[in-house]
C-alpha positions as CSV (number, residue, x, y, z in Angstrom):
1,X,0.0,0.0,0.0
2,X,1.5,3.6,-0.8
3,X,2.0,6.2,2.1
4,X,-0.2,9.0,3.2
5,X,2.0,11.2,1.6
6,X,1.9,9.3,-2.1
7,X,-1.8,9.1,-1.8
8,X,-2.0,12.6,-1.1
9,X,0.0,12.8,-4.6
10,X,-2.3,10.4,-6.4
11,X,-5.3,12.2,-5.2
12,X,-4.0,15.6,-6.4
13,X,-3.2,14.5,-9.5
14,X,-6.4,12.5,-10.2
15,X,-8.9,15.7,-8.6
16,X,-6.7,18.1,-10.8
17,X,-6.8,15.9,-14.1
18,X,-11.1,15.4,-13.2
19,X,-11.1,19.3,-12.9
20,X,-8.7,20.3,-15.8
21,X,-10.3,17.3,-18.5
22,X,-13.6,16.3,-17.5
23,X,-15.1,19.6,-15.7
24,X,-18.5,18.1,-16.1
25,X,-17.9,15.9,-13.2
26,X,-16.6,18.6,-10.6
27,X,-20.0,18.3,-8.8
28,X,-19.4,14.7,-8.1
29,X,-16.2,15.6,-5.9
30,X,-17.8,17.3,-3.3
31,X,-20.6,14.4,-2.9
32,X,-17.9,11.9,-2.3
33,X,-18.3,10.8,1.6
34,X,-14.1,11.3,2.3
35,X,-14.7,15.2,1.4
36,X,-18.0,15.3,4.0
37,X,-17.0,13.9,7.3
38,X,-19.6,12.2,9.7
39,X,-18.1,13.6,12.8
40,X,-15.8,16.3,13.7
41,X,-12.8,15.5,13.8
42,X,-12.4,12.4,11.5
43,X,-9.5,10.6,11.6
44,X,-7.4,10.6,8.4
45,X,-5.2,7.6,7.6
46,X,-4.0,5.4,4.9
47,X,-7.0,3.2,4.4
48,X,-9.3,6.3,4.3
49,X,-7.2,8.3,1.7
50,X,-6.7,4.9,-0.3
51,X,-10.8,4.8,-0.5
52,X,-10.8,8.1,-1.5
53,X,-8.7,7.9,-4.3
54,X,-10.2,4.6,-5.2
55,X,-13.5,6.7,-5.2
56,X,-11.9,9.3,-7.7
57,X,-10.4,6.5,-9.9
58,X,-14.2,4.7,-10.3
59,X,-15.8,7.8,-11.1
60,X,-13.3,9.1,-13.8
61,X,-13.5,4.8,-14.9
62,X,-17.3,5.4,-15.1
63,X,-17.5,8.2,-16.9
64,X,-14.8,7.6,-19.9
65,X,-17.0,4.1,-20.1
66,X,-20.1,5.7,-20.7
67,X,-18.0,8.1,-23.7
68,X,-16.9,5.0,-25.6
């Protein structure tokens, strides 16, 4: 499994391609659950940022299916 810190990378680079190359889905990153946290002070790890970016990876997946 990557680090916090290379997941942080991944998930940059994948929220900034979404934003920069497929603007249409924008509104879909701020309904993921990782971006609206159930309690106040959520704990942020490895597992959680790994979901996230898996999260950001299906969506992007989705999407360029439904454009073939």
């Amino acid at each position: 499994m990557k680090t916090e810190k290379e997941l942080n990378q991944a998930i940059l680079e994948i929220t900034l391609k979404i934003q920069n190359q497929y603007p249409e889905l924008n509104k879909y990153l701020s309904e993921l659950p990782a971006t609206i946290p159930d309690v106040n002070n959520p704990e942020i790890n490895t597992k959680v940022l790994h979901d996230y970016y898996e999260s950001l990876e299906n969506i992007l997946k989705k999407y360029l299916e439904s454009q073939q």
